[in-house]
Structure formats: structure tokens, C-alpha cells
C-alpha positions as CSV (number, residue, x, y, z in Angstrom):
1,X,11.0,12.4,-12.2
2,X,10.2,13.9,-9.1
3,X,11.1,11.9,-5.8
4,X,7.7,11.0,-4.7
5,X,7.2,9.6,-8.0
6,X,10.4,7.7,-7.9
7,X,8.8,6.1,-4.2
8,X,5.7,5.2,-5.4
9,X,7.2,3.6,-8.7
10,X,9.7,1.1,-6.2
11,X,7.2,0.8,-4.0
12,X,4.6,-0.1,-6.7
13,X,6.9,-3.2,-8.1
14,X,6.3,-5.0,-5.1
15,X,9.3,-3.7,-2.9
16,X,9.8,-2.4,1.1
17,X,11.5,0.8,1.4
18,X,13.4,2.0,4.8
19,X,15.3,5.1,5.1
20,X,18.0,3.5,5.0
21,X,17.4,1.7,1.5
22,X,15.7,5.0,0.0
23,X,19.3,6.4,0.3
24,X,21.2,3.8,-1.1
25,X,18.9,2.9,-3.7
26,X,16.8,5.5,-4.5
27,X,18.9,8.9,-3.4
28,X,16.4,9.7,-1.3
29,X,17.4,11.0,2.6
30,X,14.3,12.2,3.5
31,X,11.6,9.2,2.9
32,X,9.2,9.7,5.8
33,X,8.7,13.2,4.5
34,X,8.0,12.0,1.3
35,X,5.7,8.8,2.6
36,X,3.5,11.5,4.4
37,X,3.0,13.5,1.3
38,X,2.3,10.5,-0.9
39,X,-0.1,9.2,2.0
40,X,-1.8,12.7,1.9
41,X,-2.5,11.9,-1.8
42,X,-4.4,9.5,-1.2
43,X,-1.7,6.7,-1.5
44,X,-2.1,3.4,0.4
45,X,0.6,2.9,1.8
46,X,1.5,0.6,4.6
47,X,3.9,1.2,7.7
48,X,5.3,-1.1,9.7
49,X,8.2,-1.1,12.2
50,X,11.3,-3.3,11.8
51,X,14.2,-4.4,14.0
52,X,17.7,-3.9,12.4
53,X,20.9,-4.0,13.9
54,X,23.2,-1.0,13.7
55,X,26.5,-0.3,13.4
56,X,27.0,-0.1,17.0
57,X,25.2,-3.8,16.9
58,X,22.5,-2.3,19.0
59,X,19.2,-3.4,17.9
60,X,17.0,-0.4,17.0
61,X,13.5,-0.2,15.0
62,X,13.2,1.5,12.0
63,X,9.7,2.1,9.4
64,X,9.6,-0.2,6.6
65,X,6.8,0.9,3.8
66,X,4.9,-1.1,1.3
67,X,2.0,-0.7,-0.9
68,X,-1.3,-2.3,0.3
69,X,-2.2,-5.3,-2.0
70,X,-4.5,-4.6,-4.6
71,X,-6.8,-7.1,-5.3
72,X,-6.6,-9.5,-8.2
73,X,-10.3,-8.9,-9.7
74,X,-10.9,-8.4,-13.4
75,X,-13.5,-5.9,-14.6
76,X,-17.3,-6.6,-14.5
77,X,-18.7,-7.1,-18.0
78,X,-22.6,-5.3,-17.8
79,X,-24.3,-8.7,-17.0
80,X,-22.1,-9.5,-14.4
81,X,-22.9,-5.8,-12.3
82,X,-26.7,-7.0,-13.1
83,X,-25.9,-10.5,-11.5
84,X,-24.8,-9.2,-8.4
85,X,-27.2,-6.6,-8.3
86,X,-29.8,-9.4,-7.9
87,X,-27.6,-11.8,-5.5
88,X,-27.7,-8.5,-3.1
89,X,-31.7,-8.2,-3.7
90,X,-31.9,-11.9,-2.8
91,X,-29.9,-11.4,0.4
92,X,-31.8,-8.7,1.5
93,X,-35.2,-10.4,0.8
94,X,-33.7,-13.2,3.0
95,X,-32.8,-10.9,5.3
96,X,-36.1,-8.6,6.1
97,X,-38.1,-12.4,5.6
98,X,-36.5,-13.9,9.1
């Protein structure tokens, strides 16, 4: 398993990842580079900066990545697509009438 791979699967069972925590956890010192690539893929992934205190007790921000929630929506069946299909016709009738 490749590192990217080994990102995407942490990142994918609902955890944040730093660079400081892709080291420790993952063996992983350069993250961001790894982040861009999977990003480049195609991957949503989500940055967002984070205060933590180093060892000097200075406070300094850092990048914290997650995955972008998927939504929770189960397959259409056939007759739901053609359900919907005709809810949009109905809107747009609405729509172009007033």
C-alpha cells in the first residue's frame, strides 16, 4: 500500500489528519504533498487551519484534512428517477405559468 492510499483509507473512516499525526500514525512526513496529489485525483478533501500549541507553548496554526461528507441517499429504484423526473416537469410548468 502506497501512501496516498494509506491517507485516503484514514481519512475515509471518518478521521482528521495533521502533519503532525500523519507521522506518528501513519509514517507519513510529507502529508501536504500527498493531500495535493490525492486532491488532483479528484479527491474531496477538506482543509481547514487549526491552532495547536507547540513545544515552545507558542500557539501556531497548522492544516487539519478531512473527507467531505458523503451524503446518506440510497439508490433510485427505476420508478423513483421517473418520479422525480415528473416533480421537475411540474416545477417548471409552475414556473414558465407565473
Amino acid at each position: 500500500m502506497n501512501q496516498r492510499q494509506r491517507i485516503l483509507d484514514y481519512l475515509e473512516s471518518g478521521k482528521t489528519l495533521t502533519r503532525i499525526n500523519s507521522w506518528e500514525e501513519l509514517g507519513i512526513l510529507e502529508a501536504p504533498a500527498r493531500i495535493h496529489e490525492l486532491k488532483a485525483a479528484g479527491h474531496d478533501i477538506r482543509t481547514k487551519t487549526v491552532e495547536v500549541t507547540n513545544r515552545y507553548g507558542e500557539t501556531v496554526r497548522i492544516a487539519e484534512w478531512s473527507m467531505a461528507e458523503k451524503p446518506n441517499v440510497a439508490p433510485l429504484e427505476k420508478r423513483d428517477t421517473e418520479t422525480l423526473f415528473n416533480i421537475g416537469k411540474a416545477i417548471v410548468s409552475m414556473y414558465h405559468q407565473g
